[in-house]
MMTF fields as JSON, N, C-alpha, C and O atoms, coordinates in Angstrom:
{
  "mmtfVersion": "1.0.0",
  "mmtfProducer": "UNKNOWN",
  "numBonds": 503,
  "numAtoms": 504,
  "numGroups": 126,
  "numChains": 1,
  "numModels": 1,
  "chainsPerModel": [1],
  "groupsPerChain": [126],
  "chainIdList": ["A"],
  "bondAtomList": [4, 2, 8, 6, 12, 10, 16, 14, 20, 18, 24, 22, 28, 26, 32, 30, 36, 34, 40, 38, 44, 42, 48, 46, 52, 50, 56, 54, 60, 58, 64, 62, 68, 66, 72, 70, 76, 74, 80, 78, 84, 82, 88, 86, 92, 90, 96, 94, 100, 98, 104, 102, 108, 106, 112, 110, 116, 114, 120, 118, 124, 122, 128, 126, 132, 130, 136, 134, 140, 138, 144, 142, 148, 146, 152, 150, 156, 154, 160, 158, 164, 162, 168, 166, 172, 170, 176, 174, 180, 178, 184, 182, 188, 186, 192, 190, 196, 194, 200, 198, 204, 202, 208, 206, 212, 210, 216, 214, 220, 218, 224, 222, 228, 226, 232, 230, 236, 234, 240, 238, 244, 242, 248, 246, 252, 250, 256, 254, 260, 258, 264, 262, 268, 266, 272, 270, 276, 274, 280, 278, 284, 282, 288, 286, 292, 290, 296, 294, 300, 298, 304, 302, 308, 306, 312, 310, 316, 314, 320, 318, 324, 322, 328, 326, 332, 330, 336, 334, 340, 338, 344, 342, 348, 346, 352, 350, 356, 354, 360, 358, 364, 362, 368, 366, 372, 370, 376, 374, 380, 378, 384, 382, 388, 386, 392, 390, 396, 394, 400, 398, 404, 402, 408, 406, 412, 410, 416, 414, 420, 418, 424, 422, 428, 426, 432, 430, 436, 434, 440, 438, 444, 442, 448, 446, 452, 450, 456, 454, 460, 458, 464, 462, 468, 466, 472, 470, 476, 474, 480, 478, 484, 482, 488, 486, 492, 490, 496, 494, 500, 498],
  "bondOrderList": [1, 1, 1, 1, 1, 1, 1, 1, 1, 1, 1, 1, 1, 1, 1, 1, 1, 1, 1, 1, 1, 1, 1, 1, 1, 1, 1, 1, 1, 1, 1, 1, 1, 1, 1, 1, 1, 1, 1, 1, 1, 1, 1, 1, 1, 1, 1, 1, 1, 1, 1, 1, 1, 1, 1, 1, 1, 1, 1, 1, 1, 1, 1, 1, 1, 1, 1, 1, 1, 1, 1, 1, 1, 1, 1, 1, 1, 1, 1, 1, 1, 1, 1, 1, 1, 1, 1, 1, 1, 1, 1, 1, 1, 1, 1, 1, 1, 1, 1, 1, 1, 1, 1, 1, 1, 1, 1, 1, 1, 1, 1, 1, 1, 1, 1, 1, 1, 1, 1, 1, 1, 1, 1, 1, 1],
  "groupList": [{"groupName": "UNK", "atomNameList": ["N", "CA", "C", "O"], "elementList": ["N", "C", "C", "O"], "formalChargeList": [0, 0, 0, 0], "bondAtomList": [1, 0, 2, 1, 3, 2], "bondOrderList": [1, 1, 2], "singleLetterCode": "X", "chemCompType": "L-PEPTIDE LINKING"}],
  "groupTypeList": [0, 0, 0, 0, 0, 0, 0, 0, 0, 0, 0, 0, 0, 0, 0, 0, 0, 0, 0, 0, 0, 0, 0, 0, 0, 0, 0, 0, 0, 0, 0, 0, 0, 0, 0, 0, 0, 0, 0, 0, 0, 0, 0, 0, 0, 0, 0, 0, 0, 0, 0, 0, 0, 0, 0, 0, 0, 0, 0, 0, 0, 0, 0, 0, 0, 0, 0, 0, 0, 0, 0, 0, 0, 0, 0, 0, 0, 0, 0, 0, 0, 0, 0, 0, 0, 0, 0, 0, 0, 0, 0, 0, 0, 0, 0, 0, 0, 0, 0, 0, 0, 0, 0, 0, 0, 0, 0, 0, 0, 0, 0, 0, 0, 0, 0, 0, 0, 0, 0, 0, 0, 0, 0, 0, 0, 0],
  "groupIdList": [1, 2, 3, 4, 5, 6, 7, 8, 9, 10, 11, 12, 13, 14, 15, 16, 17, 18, 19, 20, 21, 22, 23, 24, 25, 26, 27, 28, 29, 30, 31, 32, 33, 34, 35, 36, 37, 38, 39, 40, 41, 42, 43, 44, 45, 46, 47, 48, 49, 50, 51, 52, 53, 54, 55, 56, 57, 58, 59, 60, 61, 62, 63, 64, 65, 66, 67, 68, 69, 70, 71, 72, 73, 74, 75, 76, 77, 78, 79, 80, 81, 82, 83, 84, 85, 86, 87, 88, 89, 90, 91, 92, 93, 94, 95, 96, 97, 98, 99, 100, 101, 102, 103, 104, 105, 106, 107, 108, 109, 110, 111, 112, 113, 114, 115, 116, 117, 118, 119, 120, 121, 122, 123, 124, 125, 126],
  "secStructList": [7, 7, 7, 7, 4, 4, 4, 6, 1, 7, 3, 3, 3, 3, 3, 3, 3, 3, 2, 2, 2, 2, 2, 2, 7, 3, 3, 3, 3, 7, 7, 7, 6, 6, 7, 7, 5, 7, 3, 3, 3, 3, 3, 3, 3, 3, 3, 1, 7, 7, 5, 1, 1, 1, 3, 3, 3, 3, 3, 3, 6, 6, 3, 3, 3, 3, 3, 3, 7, 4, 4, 4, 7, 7, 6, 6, 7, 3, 3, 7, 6, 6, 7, 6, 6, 3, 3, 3, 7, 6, 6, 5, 6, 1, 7, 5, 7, 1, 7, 3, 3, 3, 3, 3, 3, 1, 1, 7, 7, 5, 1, 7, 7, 3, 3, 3, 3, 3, 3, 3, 3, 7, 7, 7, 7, 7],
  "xCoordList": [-25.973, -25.016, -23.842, -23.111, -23.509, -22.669, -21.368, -20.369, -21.288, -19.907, -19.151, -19.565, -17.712, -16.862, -16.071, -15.393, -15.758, -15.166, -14.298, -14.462, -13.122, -12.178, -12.621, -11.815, -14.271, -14.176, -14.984, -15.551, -14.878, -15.401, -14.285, -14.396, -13.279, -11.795, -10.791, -9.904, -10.519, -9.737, -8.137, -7.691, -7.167, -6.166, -5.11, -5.555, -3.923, -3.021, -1.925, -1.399, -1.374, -0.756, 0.773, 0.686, 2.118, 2.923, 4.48, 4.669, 5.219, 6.431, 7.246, 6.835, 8.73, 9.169, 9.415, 9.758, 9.235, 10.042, 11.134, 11.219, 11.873, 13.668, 13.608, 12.871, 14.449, 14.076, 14.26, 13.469, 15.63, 15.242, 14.193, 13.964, 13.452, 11.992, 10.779, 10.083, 11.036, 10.033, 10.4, 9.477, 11.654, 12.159, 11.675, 11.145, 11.763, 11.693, 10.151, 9.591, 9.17, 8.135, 8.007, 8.458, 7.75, 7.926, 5.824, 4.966, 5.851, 4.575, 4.512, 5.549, 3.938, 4.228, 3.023, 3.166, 1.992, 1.078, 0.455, -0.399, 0.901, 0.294, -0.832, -1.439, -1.449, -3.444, -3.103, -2.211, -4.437, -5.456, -6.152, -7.227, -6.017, -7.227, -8.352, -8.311, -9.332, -10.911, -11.044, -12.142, -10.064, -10.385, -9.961, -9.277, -10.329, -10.134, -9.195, -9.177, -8.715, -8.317, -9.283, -10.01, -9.33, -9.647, -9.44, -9.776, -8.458, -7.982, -8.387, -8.206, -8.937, -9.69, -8.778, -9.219, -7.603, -6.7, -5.596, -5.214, -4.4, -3.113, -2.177, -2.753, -1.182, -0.154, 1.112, 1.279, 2.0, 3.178, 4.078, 3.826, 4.879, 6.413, 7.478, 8.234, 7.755, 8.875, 10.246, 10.207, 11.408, 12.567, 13.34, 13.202, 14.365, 14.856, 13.35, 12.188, 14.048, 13.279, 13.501, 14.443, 12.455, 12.194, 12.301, 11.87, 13.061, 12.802, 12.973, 13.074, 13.01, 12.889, 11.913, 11.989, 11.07, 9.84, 8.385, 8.334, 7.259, 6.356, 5.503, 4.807, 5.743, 4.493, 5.378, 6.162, 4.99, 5.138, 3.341, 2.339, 3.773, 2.222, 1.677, 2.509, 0.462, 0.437, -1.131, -2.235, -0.84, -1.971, -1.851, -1.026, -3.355, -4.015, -4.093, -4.626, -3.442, -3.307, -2.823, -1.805, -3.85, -3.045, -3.569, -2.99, -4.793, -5.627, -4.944, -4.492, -4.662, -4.449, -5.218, -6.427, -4.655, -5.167, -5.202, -5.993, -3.615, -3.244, -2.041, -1.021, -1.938, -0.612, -0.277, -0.902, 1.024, 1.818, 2.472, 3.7, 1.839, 3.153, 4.426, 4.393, 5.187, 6.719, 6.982, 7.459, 6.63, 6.488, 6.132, 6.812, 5.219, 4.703, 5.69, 5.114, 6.974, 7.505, 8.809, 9.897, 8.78, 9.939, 9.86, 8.92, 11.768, 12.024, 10.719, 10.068, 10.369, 9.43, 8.197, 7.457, 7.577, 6.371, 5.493, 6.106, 4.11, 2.854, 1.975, 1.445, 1.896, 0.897, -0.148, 0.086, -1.484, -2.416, -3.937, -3.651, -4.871, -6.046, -6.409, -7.075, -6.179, -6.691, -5.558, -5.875, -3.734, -3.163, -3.051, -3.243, -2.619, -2.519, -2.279, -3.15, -1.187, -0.437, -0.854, -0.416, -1.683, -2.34, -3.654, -4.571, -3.545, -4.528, -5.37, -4.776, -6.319, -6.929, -7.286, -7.319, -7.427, -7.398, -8.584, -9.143, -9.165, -9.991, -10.15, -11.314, -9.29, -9.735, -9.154, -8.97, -8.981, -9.444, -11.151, -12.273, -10.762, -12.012, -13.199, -14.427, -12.354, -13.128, -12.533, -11.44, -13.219, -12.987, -11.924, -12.16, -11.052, -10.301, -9.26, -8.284, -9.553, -8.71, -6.796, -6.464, -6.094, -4.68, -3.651, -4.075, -2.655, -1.435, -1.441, -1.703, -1.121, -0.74, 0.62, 1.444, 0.56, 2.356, 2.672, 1.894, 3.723, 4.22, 5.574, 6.464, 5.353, 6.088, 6.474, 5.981, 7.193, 6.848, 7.038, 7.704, 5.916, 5.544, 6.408, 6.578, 7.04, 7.618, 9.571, 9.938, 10.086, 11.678, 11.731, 10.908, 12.935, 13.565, 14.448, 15.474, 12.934, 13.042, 14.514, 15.344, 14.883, 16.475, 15.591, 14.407, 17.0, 16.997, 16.388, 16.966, 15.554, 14.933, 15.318, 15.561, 15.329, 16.211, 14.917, 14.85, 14.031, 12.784, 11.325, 11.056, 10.582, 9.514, 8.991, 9.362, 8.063, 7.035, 5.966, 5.435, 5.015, 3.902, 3.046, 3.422, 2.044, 0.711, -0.417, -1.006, -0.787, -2.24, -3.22, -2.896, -4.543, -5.204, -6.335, -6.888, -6.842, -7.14, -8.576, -8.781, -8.952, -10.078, -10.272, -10.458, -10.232, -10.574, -12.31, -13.162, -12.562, -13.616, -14.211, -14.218, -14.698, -14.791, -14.782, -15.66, -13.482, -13.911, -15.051, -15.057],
  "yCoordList": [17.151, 17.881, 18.366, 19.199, 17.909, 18.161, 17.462, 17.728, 16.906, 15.73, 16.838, 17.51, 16.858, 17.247, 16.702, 15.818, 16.919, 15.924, 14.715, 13.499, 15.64, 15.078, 13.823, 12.892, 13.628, 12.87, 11.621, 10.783, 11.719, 10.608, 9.659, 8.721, 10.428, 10.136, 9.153, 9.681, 7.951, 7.072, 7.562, 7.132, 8.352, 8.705, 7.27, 6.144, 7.423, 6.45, 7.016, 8.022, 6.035, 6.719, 5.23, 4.08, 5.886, 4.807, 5.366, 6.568, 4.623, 4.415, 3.513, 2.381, 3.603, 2.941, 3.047, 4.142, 1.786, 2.242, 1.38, 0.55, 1.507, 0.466, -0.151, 0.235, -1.409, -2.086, -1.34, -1.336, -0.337, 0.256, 1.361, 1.759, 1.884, 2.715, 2.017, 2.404, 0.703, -0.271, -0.83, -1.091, -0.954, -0.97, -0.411, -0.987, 1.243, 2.455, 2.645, 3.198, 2.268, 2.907, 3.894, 4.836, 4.228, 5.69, 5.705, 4.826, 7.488, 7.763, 7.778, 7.84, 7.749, 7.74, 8.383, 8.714, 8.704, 10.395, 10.981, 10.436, 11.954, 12.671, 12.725, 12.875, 12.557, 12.662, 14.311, 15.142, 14.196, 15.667, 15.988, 15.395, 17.329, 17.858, 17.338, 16.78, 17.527, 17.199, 16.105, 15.954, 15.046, 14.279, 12.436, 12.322, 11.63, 10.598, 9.707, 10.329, 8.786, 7.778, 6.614, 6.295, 5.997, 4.847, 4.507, 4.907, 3.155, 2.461, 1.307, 0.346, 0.989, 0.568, -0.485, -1.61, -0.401, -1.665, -1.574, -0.53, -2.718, -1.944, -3.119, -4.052, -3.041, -3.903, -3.829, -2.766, -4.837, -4.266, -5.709, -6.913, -5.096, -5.256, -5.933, -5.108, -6.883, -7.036, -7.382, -8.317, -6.501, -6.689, -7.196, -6.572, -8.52, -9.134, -10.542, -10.799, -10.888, -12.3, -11.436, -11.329, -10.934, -9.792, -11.558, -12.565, -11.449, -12.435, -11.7, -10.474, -12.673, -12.313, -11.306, -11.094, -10.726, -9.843, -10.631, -11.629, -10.422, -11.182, -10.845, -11.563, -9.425, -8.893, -7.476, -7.035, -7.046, -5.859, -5.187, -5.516, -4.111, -3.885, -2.556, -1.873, -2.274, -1.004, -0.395, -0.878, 0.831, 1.464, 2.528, 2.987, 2.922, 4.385, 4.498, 3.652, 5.804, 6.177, 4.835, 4.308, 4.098, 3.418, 2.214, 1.132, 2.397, 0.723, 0.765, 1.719, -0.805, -1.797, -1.813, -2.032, -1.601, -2.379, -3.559, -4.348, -3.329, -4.811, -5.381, -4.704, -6.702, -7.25, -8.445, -9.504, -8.023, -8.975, -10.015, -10.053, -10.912, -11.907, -12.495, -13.216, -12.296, -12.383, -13.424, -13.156, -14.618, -15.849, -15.177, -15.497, -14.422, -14.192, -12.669, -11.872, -12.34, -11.265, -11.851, -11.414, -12.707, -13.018, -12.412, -11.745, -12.621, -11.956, -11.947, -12.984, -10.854, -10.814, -10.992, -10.839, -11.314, -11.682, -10.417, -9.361, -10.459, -8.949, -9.591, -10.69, -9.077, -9.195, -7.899, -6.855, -8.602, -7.647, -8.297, -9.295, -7.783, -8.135, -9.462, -9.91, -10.194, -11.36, -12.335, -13.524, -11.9, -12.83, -13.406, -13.048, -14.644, -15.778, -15.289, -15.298, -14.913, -13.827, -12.645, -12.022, -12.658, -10.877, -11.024, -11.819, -10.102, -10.178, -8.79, -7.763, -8.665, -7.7, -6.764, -7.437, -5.641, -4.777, -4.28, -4.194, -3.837, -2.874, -1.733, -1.332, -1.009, 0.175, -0.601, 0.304, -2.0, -1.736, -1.415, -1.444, -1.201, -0.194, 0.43, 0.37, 0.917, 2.146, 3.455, 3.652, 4.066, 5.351, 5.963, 5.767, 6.545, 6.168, 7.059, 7.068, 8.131, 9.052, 8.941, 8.009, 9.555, 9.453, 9.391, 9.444, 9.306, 9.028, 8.173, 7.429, 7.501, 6.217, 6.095, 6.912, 4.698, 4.109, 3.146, 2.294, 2.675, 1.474, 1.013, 1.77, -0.388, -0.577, -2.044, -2.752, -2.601, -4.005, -4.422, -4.044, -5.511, -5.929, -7.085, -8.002, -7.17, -8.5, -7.881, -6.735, -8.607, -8.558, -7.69, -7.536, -7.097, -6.322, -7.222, -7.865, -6.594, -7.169, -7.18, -6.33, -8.374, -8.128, -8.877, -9.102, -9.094, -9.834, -8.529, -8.386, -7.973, -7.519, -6.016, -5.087, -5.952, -4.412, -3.421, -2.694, -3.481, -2.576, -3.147, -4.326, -2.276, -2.925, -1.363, -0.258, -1.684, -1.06, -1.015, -2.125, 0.168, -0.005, 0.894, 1.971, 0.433, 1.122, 1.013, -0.067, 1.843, 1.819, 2.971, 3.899, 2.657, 3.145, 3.527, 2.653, 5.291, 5.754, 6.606, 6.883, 6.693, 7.394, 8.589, 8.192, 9.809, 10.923, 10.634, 10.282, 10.855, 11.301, 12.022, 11.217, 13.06, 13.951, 13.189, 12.403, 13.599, 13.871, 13.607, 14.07],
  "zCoordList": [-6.391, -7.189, -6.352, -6.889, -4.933, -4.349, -4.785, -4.118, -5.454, -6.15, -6.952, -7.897, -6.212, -7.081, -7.96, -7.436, -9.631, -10.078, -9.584, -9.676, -8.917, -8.143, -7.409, -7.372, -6.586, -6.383, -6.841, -6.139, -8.412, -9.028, -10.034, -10.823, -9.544, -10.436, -10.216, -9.546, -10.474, -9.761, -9.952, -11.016, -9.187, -8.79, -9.205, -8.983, -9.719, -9.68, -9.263, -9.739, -7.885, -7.098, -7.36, -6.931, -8.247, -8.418, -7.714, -7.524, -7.472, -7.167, -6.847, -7.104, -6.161, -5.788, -4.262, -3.816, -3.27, -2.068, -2.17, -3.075, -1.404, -1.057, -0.059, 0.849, 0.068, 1.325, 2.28, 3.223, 2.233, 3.722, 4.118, 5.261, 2.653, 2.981, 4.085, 5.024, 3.284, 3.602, 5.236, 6.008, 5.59, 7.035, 7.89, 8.84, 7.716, 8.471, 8.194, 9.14, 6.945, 7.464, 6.624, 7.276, 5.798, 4.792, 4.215, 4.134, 3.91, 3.739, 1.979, 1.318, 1.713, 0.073, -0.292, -1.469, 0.085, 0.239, 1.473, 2.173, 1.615, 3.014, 2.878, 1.818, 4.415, 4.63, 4.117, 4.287, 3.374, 3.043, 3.507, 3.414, 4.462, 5.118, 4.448, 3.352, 5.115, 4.362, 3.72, 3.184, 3.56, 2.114, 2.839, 3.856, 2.339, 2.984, 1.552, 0.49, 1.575, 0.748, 0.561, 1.502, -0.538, -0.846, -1.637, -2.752, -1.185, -2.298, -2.883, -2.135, -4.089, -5.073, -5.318, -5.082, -5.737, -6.074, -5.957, -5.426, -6.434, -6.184, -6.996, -7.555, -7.01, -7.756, -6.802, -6.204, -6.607, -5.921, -6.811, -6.855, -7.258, -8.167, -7.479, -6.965, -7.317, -5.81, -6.855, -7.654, -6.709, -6.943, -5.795, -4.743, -5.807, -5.213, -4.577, -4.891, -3.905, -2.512, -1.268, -0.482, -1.355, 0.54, 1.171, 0.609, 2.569, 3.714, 4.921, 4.974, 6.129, 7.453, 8.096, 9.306, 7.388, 7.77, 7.958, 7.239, 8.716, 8.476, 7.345, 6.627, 7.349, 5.646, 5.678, 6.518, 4.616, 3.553, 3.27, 2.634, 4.179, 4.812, 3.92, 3.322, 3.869, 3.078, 3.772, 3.521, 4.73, 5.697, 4.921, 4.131, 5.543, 5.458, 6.76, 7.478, 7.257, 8.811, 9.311, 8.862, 10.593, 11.308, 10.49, 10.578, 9.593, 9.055, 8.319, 7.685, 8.265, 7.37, 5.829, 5.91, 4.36, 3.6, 2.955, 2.438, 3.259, 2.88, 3.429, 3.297, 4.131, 4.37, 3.549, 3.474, 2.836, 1.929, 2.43, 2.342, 2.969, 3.442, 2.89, 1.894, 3.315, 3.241, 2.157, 1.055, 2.571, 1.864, 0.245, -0.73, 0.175, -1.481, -1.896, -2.637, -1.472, -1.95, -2.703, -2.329, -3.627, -4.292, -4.992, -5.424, -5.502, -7.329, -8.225, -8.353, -8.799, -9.819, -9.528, -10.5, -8.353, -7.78, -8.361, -8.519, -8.684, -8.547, -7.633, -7.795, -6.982, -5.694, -6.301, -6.909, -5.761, -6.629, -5.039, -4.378, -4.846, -4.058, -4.226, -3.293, -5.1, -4.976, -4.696, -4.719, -4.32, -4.087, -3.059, -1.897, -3.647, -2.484, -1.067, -0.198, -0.918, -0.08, 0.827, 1.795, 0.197, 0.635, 1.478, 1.274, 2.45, 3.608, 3.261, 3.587, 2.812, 2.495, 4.531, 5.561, 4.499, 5.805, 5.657, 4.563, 6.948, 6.819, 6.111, 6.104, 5.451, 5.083, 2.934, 2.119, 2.431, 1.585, 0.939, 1.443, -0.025, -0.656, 0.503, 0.565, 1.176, 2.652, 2.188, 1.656, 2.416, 2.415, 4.309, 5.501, 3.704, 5.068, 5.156, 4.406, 6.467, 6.546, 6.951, 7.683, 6.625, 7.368, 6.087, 4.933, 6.317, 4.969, 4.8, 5.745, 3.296, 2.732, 3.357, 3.769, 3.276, 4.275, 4.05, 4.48, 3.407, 3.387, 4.664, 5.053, 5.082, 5.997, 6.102, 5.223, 6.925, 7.244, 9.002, 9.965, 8.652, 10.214, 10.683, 9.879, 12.012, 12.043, 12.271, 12.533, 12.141, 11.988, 10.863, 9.96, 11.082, 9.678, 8.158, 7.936, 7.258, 6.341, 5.568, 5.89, 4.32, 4.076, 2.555, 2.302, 1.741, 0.747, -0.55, -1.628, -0.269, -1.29, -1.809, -1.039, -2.769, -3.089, -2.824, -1.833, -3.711, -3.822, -4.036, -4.267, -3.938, -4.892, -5.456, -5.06, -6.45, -7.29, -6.904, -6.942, -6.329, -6.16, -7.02, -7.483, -7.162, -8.123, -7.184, -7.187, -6.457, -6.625, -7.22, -7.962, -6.682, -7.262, -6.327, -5.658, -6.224, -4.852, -5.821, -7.003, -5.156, -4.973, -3.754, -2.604, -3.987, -3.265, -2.798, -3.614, -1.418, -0.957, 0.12, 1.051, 0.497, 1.558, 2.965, 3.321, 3.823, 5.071, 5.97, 7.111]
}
């Protein structure tokens, strides 16, 4: 009976970053004392043809959940866990302390205005 609601609740965590969010590296939820992330699934929206980057990366702290390779970030693309594209990381569906972060690995990405991301997190203790 130690389960707090909170952490039986799948969290949907959505926005937008910009190519130059995605350049620089931006957090899109701060780590929570006590509480770890896990992310369950995710969707990412790609406005414009992202090029010259090797992936469009998305960590918890320093792990990896997923890297988007470049190649699969065109106009209109959804990249989702089972795409072609996508390198699943250690800390998907892990429970996994640190901030969510989107970034990209490789050369600085161009071509692409934004994308849309959705995922979907799960709270669990520390």
């Amino acid at each position: 009976m130690g389960a707090n609601v909170y952490d039986k609740a799948i969290y949907c965590l959505t926005g937008t970053a910009t190519l130059a969010e995605i350049n620089a590296g931006t957090t899109l939820k701060p780590a929570m004392t006590g509480r770890k992330y896990q992310i369950v699934d995710f969707r990412l929206y790609f406005n414009g043809t992202f090029t010259t980057a090797t992936s469009i990366d998305i960590l918890v702290g320093t792990t990896h959940v997923v890297d988007q390779a470049i190649a699969g970030c065109g106009d209109g693309v959804v990249a989702w866990h089972s795409h072609a594209n996508a390198t699943l990381g250690a800390a998907f569906m892990v429970a996994t302390a640190g901030a969510i972060i989107i970034q990209k690995t490789g050369s600085t990405a161009a071509g692409g205005t934004d994308l849309i991301y959705v995922l979907n997190v799960l709270l669990a203790d520390a």
